[in-house]
C-alpha positions in Angstrom: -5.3 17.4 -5.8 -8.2 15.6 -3.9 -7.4 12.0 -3.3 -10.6 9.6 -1.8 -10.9 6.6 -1.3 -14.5 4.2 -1.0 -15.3 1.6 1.1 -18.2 -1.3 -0.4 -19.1 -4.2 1.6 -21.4 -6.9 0.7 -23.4 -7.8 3.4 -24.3 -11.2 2.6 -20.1 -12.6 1.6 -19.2 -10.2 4.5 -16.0 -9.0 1.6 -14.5 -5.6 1.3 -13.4 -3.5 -1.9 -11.4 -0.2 -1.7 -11.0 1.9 -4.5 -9.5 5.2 -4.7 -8.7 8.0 -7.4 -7.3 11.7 -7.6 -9.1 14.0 -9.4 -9.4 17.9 -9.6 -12.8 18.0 -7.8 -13.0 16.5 -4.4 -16.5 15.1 -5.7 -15.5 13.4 -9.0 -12.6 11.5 -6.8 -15.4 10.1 -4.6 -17.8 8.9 -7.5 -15.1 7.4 -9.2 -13.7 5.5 -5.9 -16.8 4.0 -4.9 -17.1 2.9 -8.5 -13.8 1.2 -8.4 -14.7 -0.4 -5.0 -18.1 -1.8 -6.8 -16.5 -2.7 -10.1 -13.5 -5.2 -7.7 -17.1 -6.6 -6.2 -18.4 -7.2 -9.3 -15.0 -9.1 -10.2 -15.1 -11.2 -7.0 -18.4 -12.2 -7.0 -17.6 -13.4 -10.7 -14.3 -15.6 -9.4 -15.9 -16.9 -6.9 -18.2 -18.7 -8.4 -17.1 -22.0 -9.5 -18.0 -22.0 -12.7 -17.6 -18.1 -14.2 -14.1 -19.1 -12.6 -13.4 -21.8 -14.9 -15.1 -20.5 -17.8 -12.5 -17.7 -17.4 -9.3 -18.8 -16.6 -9.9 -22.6 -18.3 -9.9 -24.7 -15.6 -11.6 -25.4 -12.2 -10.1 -24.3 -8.9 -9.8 -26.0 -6.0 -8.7 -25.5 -2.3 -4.9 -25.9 -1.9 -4.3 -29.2 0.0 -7.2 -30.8 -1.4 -7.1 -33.0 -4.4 -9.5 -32.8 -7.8 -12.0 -35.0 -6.0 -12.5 -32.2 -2.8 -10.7 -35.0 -0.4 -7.8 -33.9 2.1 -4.2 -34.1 0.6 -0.6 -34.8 2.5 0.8 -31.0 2.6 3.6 -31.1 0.4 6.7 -28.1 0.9 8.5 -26.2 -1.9 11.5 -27.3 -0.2 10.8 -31.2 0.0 9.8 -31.0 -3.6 12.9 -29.5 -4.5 15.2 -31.8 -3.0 12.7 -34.8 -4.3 13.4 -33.5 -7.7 17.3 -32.8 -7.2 18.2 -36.0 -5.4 16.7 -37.8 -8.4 19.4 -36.5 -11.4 
C-alpha cells in the first residue's frame, strides 16, 4: 500500500502541517495528505487567533507566566505548589 505524506507552509506565520494517509493508489494518498496538512492550517490559523480561541474553547488564553492583565508573573513549579498545598493540612 502507498503511504505519502504532505508538507504545507504558510509563508506569512512561517508554521508547518504534515499530513499523511495510505491508500491503494499512490495518487489518492497524496491528495488526501496535502489535504490533511491544509485542513491542521486551517485549525491553527483558527486557535490562534484570540478570539475564534475563546469563542471555542470558552475562555481566553494567555501566555504561561503571564497573568490575565498580559504582565510578567513569578514562575511558580509543580513541585513548590505541591509541597505549598501539603504542608498546609
Amino acid at each position: 500500500m502507498p503511504i505519502a505524506a504532505g508538507l504545507v507552509r504558510d509563508r506569512e506565520t512561517g508554521w508547518v502541517t504534515i499530513g499523511t494517509a495510505v491508500r491503494p493508489v499512490f495518487v489518492d494518498a497524496a491528495f488526501k495528505a496535502v489535504a490533511e496538512a491544509y485542513s491542521l492550517q486551517t485549525s491553527c490559523r483558527s486557535l490562534d487567533d484570540e478570539q475564534t480561541y475563546a469563542r471555542i474553547v470558552g475562555r481566553t488564553c494567555r501566555a504561561p507566566g503571564t497573568s490575565s492583565s498580559g504582565e510578567r508573573t513569578a514562575p511558580t513549579s509543580r513541585a513548590t505548589a505541591k509541597t505549598s498545598t501539603t504542608g498546609s493540612t
